[in-house]
C-alpha positions as CSV (number, residue, x, y, z in Angstrom):
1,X,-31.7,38.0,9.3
2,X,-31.6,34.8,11.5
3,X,-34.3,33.0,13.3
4,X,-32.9,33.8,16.8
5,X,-32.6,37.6,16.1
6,X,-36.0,37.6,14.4
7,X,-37.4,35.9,17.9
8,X,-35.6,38.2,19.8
9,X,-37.0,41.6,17.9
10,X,-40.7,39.9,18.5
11,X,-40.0,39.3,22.0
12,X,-38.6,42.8,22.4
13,X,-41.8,44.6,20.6
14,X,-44.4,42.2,22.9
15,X,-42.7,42.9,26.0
16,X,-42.8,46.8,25.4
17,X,-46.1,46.5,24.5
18,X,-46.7,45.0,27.5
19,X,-45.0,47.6,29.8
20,X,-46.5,50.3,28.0
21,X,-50.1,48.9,29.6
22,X,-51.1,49.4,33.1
23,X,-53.5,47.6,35.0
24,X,-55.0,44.5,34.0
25,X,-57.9,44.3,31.6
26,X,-59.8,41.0,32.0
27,X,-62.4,40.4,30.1
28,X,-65.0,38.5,32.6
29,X,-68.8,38.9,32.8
30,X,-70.3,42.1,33.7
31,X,-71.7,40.6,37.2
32,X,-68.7,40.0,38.3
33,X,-67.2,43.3,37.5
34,X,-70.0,44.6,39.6
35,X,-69.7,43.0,42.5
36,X,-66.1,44.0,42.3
37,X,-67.1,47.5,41.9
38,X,-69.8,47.5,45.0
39,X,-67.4,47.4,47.5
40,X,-64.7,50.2,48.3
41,X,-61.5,49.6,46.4
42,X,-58.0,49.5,48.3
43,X,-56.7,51.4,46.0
44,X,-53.2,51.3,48.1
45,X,-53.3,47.4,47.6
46,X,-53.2,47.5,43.7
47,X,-50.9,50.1,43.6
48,X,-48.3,47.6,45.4
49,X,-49.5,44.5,43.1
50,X,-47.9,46.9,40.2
51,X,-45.5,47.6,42.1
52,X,-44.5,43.2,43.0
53,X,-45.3,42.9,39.3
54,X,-43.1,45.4,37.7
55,X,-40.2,44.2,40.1
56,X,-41.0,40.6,39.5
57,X,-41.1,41.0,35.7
58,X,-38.1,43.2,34.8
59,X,-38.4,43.9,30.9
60,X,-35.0,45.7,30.3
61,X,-32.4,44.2,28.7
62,X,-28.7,44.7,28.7
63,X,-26.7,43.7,26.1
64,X,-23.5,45.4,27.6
65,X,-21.4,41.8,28.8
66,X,-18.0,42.7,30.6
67,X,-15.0,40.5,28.7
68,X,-14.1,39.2,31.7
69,X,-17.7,37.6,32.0
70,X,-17.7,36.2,28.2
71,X,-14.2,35.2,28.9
72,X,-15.0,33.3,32.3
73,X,-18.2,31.9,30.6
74,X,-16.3,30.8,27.5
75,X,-13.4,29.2,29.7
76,X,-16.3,27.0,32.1
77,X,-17.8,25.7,28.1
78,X,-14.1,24.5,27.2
79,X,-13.7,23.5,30.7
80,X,-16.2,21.1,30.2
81,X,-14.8,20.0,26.7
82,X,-11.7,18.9,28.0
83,X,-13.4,16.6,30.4
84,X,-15.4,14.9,28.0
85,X,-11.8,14.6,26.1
86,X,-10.4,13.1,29.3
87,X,-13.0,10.8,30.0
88,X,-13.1,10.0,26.2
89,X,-9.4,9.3,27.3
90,X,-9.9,6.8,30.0
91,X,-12.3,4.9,28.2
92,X,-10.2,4.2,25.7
93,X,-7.4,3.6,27.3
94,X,-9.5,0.5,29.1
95,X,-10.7,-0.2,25.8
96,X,-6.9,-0.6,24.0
97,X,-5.6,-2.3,27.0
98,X,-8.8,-5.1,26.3
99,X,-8.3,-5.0,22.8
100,X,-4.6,-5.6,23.2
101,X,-4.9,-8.2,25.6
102,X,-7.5,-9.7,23.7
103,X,-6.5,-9.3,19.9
104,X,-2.4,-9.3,18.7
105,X,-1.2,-10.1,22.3
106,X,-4.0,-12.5,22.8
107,X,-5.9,-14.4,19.7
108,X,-2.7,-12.9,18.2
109,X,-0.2,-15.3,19.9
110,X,-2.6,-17.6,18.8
111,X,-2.5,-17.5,15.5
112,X,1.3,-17.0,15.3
113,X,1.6,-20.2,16.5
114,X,1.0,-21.5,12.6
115,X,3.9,-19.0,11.7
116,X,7.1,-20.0,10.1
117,X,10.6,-18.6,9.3
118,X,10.1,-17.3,5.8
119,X,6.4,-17.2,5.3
120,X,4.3,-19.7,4.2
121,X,5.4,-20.2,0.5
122,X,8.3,-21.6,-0.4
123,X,10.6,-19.0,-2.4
124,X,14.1,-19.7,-4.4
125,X,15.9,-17.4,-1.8
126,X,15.2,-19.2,1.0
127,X,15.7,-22.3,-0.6
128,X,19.2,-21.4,-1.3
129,X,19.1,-20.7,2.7
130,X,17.8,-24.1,3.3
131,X,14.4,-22.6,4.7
132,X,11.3,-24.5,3.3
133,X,7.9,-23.6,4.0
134,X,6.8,-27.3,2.8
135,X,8.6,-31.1,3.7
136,X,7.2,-31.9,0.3
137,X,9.8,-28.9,-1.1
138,X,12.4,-30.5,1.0
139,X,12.2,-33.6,0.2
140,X,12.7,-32.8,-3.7
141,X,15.3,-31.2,-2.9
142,X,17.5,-34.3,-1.3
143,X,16.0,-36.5,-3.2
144,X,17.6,-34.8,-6.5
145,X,20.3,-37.4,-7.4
146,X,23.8,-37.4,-7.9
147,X,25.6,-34.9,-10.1
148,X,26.4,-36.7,-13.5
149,X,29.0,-34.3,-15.5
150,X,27.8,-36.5,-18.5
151,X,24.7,-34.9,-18.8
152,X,25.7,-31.1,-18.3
153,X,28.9,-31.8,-20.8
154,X,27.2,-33.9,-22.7
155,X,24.1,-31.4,-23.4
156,X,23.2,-30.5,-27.3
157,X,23.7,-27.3,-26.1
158,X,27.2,-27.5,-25.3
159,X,28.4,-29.6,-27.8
160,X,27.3,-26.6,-30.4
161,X,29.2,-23.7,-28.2
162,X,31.8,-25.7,-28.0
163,X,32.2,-26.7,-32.1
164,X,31.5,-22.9,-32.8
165,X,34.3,-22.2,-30.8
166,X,36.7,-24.2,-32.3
167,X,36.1,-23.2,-35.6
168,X,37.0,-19.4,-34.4
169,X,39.8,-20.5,-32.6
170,X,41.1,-22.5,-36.0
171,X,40.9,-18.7,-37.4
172,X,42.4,-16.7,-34.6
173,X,39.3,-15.0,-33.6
174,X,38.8,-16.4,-30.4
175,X,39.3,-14.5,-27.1
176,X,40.2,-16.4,-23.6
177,X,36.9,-15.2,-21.7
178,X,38.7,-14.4,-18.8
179,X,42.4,-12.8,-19.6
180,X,40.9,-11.8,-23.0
181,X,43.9,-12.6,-24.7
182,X,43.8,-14.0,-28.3
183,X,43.5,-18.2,-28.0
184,X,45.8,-19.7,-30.6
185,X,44.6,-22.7,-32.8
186,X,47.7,-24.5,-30.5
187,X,46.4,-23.6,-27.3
188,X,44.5,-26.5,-25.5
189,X,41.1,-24.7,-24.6
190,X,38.1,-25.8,-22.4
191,X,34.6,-24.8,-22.3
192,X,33.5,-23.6,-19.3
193,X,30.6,-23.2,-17.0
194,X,31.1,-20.0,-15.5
195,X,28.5,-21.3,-12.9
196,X,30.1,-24.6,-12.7
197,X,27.8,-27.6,-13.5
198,X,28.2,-28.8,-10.6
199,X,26.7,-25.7,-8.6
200,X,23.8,-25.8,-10.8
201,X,23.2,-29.3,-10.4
202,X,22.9,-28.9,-6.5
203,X,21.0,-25.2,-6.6
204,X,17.9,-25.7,-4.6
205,X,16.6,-22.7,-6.2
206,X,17.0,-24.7,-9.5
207,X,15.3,-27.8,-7.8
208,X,12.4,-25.4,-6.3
209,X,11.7,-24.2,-9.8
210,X,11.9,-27.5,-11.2
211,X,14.3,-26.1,-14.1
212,X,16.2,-28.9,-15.8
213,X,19.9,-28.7,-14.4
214,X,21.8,-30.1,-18.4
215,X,19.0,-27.0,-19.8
216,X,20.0,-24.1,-17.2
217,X,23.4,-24.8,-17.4
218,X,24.2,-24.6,-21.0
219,X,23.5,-21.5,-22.2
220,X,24.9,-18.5,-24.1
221,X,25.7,-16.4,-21.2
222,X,27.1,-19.6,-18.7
223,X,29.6,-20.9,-21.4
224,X,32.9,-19.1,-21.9
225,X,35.9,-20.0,-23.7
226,X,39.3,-20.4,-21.8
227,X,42.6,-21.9,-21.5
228,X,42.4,-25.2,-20.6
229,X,44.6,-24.4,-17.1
230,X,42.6,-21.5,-16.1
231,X,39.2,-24.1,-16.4
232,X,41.2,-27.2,-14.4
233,X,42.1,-24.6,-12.0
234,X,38.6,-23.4,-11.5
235,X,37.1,-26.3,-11.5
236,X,33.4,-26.7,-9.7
237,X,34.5,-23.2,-7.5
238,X,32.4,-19.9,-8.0
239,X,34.0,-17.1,-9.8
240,X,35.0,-15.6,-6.1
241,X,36.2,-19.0,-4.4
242,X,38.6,-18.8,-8.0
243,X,39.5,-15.7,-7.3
244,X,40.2,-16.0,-3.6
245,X,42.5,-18.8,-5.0
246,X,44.3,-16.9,-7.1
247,X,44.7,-14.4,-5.0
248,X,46.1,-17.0,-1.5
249,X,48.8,-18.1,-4.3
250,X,49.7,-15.4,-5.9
251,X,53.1,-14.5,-4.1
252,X,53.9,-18.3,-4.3
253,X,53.1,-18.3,-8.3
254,X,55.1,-14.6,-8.9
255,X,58.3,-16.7,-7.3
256,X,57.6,-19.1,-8.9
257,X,57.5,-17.6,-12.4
258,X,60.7,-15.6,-11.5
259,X,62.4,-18.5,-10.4
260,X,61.7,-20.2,-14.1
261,X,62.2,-17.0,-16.1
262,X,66.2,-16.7,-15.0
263,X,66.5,-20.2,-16.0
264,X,68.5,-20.0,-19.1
265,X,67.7,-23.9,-19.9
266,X,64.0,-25.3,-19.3
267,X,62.8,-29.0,-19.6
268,X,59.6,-29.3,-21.4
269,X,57.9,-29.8,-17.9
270,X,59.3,-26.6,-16.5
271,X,58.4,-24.9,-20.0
272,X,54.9,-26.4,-19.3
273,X,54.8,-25.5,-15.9
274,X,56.2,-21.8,-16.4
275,X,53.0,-21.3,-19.2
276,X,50.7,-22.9,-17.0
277,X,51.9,-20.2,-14.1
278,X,51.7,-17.7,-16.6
279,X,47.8,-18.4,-17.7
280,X,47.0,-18.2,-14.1
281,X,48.4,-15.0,-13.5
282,X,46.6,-13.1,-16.6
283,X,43.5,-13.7,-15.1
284,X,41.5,-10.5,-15.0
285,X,39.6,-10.5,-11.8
286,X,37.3,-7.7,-13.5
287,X,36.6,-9.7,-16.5
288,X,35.7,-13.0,-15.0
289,X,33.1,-11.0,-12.3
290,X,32.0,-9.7,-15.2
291,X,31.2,-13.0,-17.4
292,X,30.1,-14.4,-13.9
293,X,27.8,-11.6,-13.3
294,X,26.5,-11.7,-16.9
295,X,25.7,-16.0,-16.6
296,X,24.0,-15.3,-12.8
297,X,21.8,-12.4,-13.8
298,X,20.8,-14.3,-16.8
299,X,20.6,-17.9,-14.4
300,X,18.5,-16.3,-11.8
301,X,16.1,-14.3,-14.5
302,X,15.2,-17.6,-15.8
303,X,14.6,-19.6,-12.7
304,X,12.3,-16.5,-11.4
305,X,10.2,-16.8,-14.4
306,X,10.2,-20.5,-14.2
307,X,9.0,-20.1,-10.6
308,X,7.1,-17.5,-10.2
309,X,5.5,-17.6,-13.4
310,X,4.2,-21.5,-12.6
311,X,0.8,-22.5,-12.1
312,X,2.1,-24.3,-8.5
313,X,3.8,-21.4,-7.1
314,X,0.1,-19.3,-7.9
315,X,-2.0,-22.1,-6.1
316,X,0.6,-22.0,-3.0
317,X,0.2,-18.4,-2.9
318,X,-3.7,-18.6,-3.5
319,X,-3.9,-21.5,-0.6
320,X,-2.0,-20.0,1.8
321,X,-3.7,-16.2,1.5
322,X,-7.0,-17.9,2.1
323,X,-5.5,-19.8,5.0
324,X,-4.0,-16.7,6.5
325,X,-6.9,-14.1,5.2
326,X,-9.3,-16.8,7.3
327,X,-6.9,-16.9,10.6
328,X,-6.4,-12.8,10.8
329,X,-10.3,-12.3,9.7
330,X,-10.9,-15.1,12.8
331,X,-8.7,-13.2,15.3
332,X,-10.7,-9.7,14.3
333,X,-13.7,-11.0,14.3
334,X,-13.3,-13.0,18.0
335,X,-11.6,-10.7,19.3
336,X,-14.5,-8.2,19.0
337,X,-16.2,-10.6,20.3
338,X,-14.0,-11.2,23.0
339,X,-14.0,-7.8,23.4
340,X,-18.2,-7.2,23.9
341,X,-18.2,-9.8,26.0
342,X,-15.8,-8.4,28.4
343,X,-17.0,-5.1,28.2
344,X,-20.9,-6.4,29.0
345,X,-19.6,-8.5,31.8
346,X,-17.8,-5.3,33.6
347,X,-20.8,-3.4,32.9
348,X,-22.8,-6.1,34.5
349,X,-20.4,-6.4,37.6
350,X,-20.6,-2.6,38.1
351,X,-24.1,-2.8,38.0
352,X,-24.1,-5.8,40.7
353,X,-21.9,-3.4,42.9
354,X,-24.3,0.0,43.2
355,X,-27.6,-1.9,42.9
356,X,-26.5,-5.6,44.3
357,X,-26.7,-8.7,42.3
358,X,-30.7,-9.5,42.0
359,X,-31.2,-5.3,41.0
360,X,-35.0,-5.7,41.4
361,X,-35.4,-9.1,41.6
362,X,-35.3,-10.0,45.4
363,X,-38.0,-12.8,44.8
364,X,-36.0,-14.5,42.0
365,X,-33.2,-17.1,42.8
366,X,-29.6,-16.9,42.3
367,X,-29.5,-19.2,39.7
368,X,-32.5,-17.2,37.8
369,X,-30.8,-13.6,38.1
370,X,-27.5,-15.3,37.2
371,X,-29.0,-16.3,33.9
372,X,-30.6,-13.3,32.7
373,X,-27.0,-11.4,33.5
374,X,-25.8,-14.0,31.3
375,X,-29.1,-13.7,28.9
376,X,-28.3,-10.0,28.6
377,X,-24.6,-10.3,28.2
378,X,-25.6,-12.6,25.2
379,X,-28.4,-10.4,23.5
380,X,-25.6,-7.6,23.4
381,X,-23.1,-9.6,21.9
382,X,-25.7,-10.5,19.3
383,X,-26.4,-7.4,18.3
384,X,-22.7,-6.9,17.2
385,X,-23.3,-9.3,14.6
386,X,-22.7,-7.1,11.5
387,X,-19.8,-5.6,12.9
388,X,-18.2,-9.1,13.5
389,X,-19.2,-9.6,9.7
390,X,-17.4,-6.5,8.9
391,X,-14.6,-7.8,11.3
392,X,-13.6,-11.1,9.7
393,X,-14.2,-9.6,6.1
394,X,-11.6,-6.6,7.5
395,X,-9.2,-9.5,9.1
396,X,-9.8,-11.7,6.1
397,X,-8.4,-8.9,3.2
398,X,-5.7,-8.0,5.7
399,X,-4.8,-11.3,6.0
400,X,-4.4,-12.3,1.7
401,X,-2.7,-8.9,1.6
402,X,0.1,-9.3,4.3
403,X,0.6,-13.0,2.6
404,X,1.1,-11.9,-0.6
405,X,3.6,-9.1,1.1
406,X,5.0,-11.4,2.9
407,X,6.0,-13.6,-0.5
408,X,7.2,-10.8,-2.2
409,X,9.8,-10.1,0.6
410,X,11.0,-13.2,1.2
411,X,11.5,-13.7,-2.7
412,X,14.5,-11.1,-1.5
413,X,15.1,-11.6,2.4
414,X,14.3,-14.2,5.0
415,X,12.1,-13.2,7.0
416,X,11.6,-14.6,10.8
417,X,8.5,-15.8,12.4
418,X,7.8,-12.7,14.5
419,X,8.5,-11.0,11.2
420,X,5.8,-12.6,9.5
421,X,3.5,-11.8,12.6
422,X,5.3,-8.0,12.6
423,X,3.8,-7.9,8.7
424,X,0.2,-8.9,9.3
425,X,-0.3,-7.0,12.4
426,X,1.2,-3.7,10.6
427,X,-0.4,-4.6,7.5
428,X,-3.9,-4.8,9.1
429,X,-3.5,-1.3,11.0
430,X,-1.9,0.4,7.6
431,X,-5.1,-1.1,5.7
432,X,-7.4,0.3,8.2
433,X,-5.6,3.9,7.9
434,X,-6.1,4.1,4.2
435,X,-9.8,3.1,4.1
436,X,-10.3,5.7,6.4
437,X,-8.3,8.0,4.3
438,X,-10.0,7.2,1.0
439,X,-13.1,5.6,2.1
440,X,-14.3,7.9,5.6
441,X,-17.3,7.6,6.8
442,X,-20.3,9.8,5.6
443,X,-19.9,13.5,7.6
444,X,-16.2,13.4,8.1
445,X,-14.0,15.9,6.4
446,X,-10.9,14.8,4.8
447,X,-8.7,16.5,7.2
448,X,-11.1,14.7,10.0
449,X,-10.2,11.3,7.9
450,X,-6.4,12.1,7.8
451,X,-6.2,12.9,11.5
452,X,-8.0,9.5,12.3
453,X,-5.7,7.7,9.9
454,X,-2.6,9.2,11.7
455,X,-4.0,7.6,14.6
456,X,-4.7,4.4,13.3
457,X,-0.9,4.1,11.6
458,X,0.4,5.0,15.2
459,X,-1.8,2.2,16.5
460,X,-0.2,0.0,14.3
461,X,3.4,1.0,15.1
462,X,2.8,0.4,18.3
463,X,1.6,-3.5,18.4
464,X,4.8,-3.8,16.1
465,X,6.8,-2.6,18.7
466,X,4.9,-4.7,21.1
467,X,5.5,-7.6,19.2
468,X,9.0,-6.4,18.7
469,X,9.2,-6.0,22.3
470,X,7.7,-9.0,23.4
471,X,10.7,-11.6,22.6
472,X,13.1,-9.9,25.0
473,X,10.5,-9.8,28.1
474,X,9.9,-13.3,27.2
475,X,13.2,-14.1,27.8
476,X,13.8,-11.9,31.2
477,X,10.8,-13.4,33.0
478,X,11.5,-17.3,31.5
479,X,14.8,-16.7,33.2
480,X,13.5,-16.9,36.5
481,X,12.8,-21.1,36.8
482,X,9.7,-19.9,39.6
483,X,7.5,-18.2,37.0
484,X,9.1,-19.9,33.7
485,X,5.9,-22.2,33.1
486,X,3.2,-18.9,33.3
487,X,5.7,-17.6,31.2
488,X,3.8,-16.9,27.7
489,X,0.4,-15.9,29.7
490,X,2.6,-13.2,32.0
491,X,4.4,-11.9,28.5
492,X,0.7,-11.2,26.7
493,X,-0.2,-9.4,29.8
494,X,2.5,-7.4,30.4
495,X,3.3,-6.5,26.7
496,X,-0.3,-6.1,25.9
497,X,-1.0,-4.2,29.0
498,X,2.3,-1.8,27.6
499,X,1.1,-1.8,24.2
500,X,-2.5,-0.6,24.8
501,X,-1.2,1.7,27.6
502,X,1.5,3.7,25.1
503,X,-1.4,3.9,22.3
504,X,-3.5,5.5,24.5
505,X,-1.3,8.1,25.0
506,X,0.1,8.3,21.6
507,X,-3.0,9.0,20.5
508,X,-4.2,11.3,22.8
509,X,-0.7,12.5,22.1
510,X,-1.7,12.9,18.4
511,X,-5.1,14.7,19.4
512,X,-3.1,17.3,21.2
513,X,-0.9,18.0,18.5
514,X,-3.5,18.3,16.5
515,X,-1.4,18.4,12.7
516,X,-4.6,19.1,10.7
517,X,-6.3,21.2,13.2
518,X,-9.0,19.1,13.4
519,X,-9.4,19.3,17.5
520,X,-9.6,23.5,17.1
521,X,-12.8,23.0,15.2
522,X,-14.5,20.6,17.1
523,X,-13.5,22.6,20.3
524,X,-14.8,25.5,18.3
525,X,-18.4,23.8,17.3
526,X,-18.6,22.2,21.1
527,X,-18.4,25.9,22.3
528,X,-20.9,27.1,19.4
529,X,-23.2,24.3,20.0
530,X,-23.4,24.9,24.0
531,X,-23.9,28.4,23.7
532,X,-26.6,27.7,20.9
533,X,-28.4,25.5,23.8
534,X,-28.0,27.9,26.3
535,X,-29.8,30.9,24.5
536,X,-32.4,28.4,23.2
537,X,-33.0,27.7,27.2
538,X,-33.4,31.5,27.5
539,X,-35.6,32.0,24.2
540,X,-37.8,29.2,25.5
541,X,-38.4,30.6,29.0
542,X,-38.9,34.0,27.1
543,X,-41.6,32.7,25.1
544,X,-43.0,31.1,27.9
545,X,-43.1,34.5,29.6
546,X,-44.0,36.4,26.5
547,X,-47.2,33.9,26.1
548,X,-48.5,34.5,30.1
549,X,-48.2,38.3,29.4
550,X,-50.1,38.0,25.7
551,X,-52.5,35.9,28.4
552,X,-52.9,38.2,30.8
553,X,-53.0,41.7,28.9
554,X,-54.7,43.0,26.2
């Protein structure tokens, strides 16, 4: 049985003792009751005290509630709830327009200044784009040297394909690499760099990894047997500038070839020129992508472990996620700052305006309030001082982390500089969701944590789009020669203005949708909870009652 019904039964058994007594039974001293009884009683009069008393105190009780009373009770209660929701609303709508304004939009812009087209670490695929995150990269690169065929034909490595190959070729077990037709021990033959020497040579990807150019050239997968008109043909072109060749003569070669073929007498040159036509047309398209294929994958698999295996590519990746862990955990951490401040100096200036600026102080100068406004805008900031802590640390993970994603996507794709900024804003927002997720605070249910997370992903999506956004309005208002130069300071305030405005919503968007039905329960235990205070309010004014009659009656 609960406390409140236990309460209830005592009230219930006190009050009907009460009722059942008539008449009031002080106990006082026995002169008094004397001079009471000495003069004649008005009986009349105490018969209508009972009477004022019974009507003032009524001791019935109905428990018999019409729905539509529970109902219209119940609908006041949720009333009320969505209120609070909707001033819960406004407030934060003012607060994601600050923060907006204030933190990617803001400090944000700030910080993307630093940005640069592919990250901040140099990678081999945008090397091979001719996008370096360092001059010193750059600089290596064109200062490489000339391309010296000596070395790359000249290479141990080479020289030892190329004697094995001749030895099968002397027993007829050589194929052409790319016709795959049998190479006869009178057949001039070449060894070939599939990725020609010369491609190599001038890879920046190659340079970037510091890989030896004679080394990554000659190997097993790179060198490939063919005639030696195929290979002069080919010369320092890729596999499908070759093959594009090929392909642009072809109809010029088949007429030729048909021409020579009807010839019933052929000079040597023709004869030469016929097989030389000939060699050119076997080539299978398939089986040279192939062996090309084959050397690249193998090429690329090296220079990647050269690279990104390397003690230098590690400290650039370790110096530059400090750098940009220590500019996000800067923004976070001023922009809350930013943030208090803003917020303190509102409340002050709404203060000012219902109480007038000295509030209290009409003997104090101007100078004197205007300092303890200031004094108190300070101490509130100061008292922030963990959460900025928590901030920069926050900022600061966020920060390393987008880095490192950053690298690992532009070891694929180029990314822009509003990419970059696209990654760590997203990345930050994304982190935040899945501490909240895996890591919510002490109380909150896991569908509570989910429902917050949702939010905060949301949040995030929505600075990317800002920032997506914010190139395009950039470019309307700079069109305009009047405004051009407030240009950057207009775009944070529009786009951040938008951005803080459409979270707002989203997420109150979210909160009505309510995916986890996390908004049901809290309605649920805001209902609960006001009806508990209200029959608490009734239970205390009962007691109160039931102690004056325990008073006043024996």
């Amino acid at each position: 049985m609960s406390n409140s019904v236990q309460r209830f039964i005592k009230r219930k058994k006190t009050l009907q003792m009460a009722k059942d007594r008539h008449g009031l039974s002080l106990v006082v001293d026995k002169s008094l009751i004397d001079g009471f009884m000495a003069p004649k009683v008005d009986f009349q009069a105490i018969k209508q005290i009972e009477e004022n008393f019974d009507k003032k105190y009524e001791f019935e009780v109905n428990t018999d509630v019409p729905d539509h009373e529970v109902k219209e009770l119940l609908g006041i209660i949720e009333t009320e709830y969505d209120d609070q929701k909707f001033n819960n609303l406004l407030s934060a709508c003012k607060n994601d327009v600050l923060s907006a304004l204030v933190g990617p939009f803001g400090l944000g812009s700030l910080v993307a200044m630093g940005d640069k087209n592919g990250g901040n670490v140099d990678t081999i695929n945008n090397a091979r784009e001719g996008v370096y995150a360092t001059d010193k990269e750059k600089q290596l690169y064109e200062s490489r040297g000339d391309y010296d065929s000596s070395k790359y034909h000249g290479h141990k490595d080479y020289i030892g394909t190329n004697r094995q190959d001749s030895e099968q070729q002397k027993n007829g077990t050589l194929n052409d690499a790319y016709t795959d037709n049998k190479i006869s021990s009178r057949d001039k033959r070449d060894l070939d760099h599939t990725i020609s020497s010369k491609e190599i040579h001038d890879d920046p990807g190659r340079v970037l990894a510091e890989k030896n150019g004679a080394d990554a050239a000659n190997t097993q997968t790179n060198l490939n047997s063919t005639e030696r008109t195929i290979n002069r043909a080919k010369g320092s072109k890729t596999t499908e500038e070759f093959i594009e060749y090929l392909e642009r003569t072809k109809p010029e070669r088949k007429n030729k070839i048909q021409e020579l073929s009807n010839k019933s007498n052929l000079t040597v040159k023709e004869q030469k020129e016929l097989k030389k036509l000939k060699a050119l047309d076997s080539v299978d398209e398939n089986k040279i992508r192939e062996k090309d294929e084959q050397a690249r994958k193998s090429y690329n698999s090296d220079l990647n472990k050269e690279y990104y295996l390397s003690k230098k590519f590690a400290i650039n990746v370790a110096k530059t996620g400090v750098k940009e862990g220590a500019k996000m955990g800067l923004q976070q951490a001023m922009g809350l700052v930013f943030c208090e401040f803003f917020q303190a100096t509102f409340d002050e200036a709404k203060d000012v305006y219902h109480h007038g600026f000295k509030a209290g102080s009409e003997n104090d100068s101007f100078f004197h309030v205007l300092k303890k406004r200031f004094l108190r805008i300070a101490s509130r900031i100061a008292t922030r001082w963990k959460d900025v802590f928590k901030a920069f640390g926050a900022g600061f993970i966020s920060g390393f982390l987008s880095n490192l994603v950053t690298v690992v996507i532009n070891m694929f794709v180029r990314t822009g500089k509003r990419m970059v900024r696209i990654i760590r804003e997203g990345f930050f927002s994304l982190l935040k969701a899945v501490k909240m997720l895996c890591f919510p605070p002490k109380g909150m249910t896991f569908a509570q944590a989910a429902h917050e997370s949702s939010k905060l992903i949301a949040t995030g999506l929505m600075v990317v789009g800002g920032i997506a956004l914010e190139q395009h309005i950039d470019n309307l208002i700079k069109a305009s020669p009047m405004i051009e130069p407030f240009a950057d300071i207009i775009t944070t305030v529009i786009v951040g203005a938008l951005t803080g405005l459409a979270t707002t919503f989203i997420v109150y968007g979210i909160d009505k949708l309510d995916l986890f039905k996390v908004n049901d329960k809290e309605k649920h235990e805001y209902v609960m909870g006001k009806m508990e205070a209200n029959l608490n309010n009734l239970f205390k004014k009962g007691e109160f009652l039931v102690e004056e009659l325990s008073f006043s009656y024996v």
